[in-house]
MARGUVO-23194 format. One record per residue (C-alpha): residue number from 0; x, y, z. Coordinates in steps of 0.05 Angstrom, whole numbers. Example, Ala and Ser with C-alpha at 12.3 -4.5 7.8 and 13.67 -1.06 7.14 Angstrom:
<pts>
<nr:0, c1:246, c2:-90, c3:156>
<nr:1, c1:273, c2:-21, c3:143>
</pts>
This chain:
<pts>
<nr:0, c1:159, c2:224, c3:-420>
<nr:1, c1:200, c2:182, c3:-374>
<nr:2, c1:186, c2:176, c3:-308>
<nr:3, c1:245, c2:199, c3:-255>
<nr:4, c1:233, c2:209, c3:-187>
<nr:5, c1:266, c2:266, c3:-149>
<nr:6, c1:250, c2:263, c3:-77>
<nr:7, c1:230, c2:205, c3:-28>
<nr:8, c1:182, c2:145, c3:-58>
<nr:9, c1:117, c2:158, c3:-30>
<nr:10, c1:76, c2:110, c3:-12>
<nr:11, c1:-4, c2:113, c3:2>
<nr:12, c1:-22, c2:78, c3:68>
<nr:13, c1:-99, c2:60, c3:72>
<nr:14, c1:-119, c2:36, c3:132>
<nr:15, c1:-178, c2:48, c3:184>
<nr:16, c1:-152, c2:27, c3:249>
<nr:17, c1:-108, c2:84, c3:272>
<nr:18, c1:-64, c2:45, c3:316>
<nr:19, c1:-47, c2:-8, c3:252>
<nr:20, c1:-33, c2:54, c3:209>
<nr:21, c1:17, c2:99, c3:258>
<nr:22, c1:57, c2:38, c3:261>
<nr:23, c1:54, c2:20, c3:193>
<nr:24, c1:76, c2:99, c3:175>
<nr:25, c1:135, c2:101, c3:227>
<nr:26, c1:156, c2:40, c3:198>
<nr:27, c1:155, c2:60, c3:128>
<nr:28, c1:193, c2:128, c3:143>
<nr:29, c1:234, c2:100, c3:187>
<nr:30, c1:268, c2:69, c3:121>
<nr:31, c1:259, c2:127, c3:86>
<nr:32, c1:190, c2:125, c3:46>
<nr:33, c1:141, c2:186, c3:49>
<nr:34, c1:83, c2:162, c3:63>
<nr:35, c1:16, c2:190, c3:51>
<nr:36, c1:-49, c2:159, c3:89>
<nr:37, c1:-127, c2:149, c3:86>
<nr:38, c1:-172, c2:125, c3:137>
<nr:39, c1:-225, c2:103, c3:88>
<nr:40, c1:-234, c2:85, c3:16>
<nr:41, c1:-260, c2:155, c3:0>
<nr:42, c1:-186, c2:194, c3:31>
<nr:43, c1:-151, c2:143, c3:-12>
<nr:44, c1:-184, c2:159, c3:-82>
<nr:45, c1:-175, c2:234, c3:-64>
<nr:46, c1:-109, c2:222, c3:-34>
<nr:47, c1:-86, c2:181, c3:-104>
<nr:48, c1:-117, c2:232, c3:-148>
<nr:49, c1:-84, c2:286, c3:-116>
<nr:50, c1:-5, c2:248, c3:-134>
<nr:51, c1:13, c2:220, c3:-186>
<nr:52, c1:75, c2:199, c3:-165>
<nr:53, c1:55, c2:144, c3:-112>
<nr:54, c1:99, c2:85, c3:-117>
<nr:55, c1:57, c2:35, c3:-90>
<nr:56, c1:-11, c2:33, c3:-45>
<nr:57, c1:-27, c2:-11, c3:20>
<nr:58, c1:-95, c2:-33, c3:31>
<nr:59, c1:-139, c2:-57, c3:87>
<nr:60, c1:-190, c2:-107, c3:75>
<nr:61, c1:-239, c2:-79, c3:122>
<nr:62, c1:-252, c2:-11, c3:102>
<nr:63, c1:-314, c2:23, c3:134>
<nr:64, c1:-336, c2:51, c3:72>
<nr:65, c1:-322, c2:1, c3:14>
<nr:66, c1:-282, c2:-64, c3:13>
<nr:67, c1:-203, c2:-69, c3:1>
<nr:68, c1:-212, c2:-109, c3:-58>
<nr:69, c1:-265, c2:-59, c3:-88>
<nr:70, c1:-223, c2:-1, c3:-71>
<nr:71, c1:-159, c2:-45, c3:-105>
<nr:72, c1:-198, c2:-64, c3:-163>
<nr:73, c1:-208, c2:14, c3:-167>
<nr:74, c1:-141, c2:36, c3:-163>
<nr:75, c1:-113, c2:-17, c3:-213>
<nr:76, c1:-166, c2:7, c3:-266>
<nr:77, c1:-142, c2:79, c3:-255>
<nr:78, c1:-62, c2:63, c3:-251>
<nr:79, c1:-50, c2:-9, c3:-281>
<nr:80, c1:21, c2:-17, c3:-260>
<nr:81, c1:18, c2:9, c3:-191>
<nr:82, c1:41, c2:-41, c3:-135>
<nr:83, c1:-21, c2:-57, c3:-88>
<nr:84, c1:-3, c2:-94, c3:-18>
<nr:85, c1:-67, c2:-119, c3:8>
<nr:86, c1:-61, c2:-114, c3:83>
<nr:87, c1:-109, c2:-167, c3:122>
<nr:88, c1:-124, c2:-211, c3:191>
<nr:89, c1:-154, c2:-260, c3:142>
<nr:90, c1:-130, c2:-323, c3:104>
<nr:91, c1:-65, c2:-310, c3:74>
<nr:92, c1:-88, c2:-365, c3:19>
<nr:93, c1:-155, c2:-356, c3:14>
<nr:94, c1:-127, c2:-272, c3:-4>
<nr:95, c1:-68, c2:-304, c3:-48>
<nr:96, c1:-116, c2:-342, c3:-83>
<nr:97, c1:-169, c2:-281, c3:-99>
<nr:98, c1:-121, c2:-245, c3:-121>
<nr:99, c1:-74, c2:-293, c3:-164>
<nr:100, c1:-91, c2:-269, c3:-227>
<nr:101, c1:-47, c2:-204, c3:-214>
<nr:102, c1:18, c2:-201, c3:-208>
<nr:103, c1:28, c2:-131, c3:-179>
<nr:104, c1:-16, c2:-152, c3:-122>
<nr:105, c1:10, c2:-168, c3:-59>
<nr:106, c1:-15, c2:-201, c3:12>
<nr:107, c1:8, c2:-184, c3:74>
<nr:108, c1:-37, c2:-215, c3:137>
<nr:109, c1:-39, c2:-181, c3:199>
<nr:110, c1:-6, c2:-177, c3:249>
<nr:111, c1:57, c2:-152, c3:213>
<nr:112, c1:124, c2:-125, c3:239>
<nr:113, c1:161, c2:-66, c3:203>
<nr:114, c1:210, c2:-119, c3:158>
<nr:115, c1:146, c2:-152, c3:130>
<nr:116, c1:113, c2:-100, c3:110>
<nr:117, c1:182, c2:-69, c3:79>
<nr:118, c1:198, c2:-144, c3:54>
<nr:119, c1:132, c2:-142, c3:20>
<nr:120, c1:137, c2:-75, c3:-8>
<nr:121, c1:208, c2:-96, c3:-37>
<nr:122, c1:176, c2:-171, c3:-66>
<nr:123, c1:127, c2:-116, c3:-106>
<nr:124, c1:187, c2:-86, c3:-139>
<nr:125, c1:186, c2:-20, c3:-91>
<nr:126, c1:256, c2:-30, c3:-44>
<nr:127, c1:261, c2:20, c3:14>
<nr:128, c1:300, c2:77, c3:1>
<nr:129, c1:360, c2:99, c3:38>
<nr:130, c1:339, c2:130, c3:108>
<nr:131, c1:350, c2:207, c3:106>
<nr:132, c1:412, c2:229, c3:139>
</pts>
């Protein structure tokens, strides 16, 4: 069965610090993603079991409940080709390095505007959709 998408590329947002992740949503469907979110490691399992049609995922490091890497490591063992954008204050080479070894993993260090998180989504192979007239 092929895979063809019929509405807006959704795209799972998980991220603790409310303020980070209403900006990171307004920019994402600003540019026409849908975009579902998670506040915690726990949402974001539920969350990805619940559609199977999420394009990509954006992770926080510093999850209260579990760590972003964990929680990536997680999702990549349940969906193998699924973009991950791993969303951080820390060391953008010390979190390029950890996570060399995958390709469909990508870094993003906070603080981010809207084109570098879009930029980064695109570099994953998931380009912004047209905005919604």
């Amino acid at each position: 069965m092929t895979h063809t998408q019929s509405g807006p590329t959704r795209i799972l947002i998980v991220e603790d610090e409310m303020l980070v992740r209403m900006f990171a949503v307004d920019a994402l469907e600003d540019v026409g993603f849908q975009v579902l979110q998670a506040a915690d490691a726990g949402e974001a399992s539920t969350a990805l079991a619940g559609a199977s049609d999420v394009a990509a995922v954006i992770v926080d490091m510093g999850l209260p409940d579990r760590s972003g890497d964990q929680l990536a490591a997680e999702m990549r063992a349940q969906r193998q080709s699924m973009p991950i954008l791993i969303a951080s204050g820390r060391s953008e080479r010390e979190l390029k390095d950890k996570f060399a070894s995958d390709k469909r993993i990508g870094v993003l260090v906070k603080p981010y505007t809207a084109s570098m998180l879009v930029n980064a989504l695109a570099a994953l192979g998931v380009p912004a959709p047209s905005p919604q007239a």
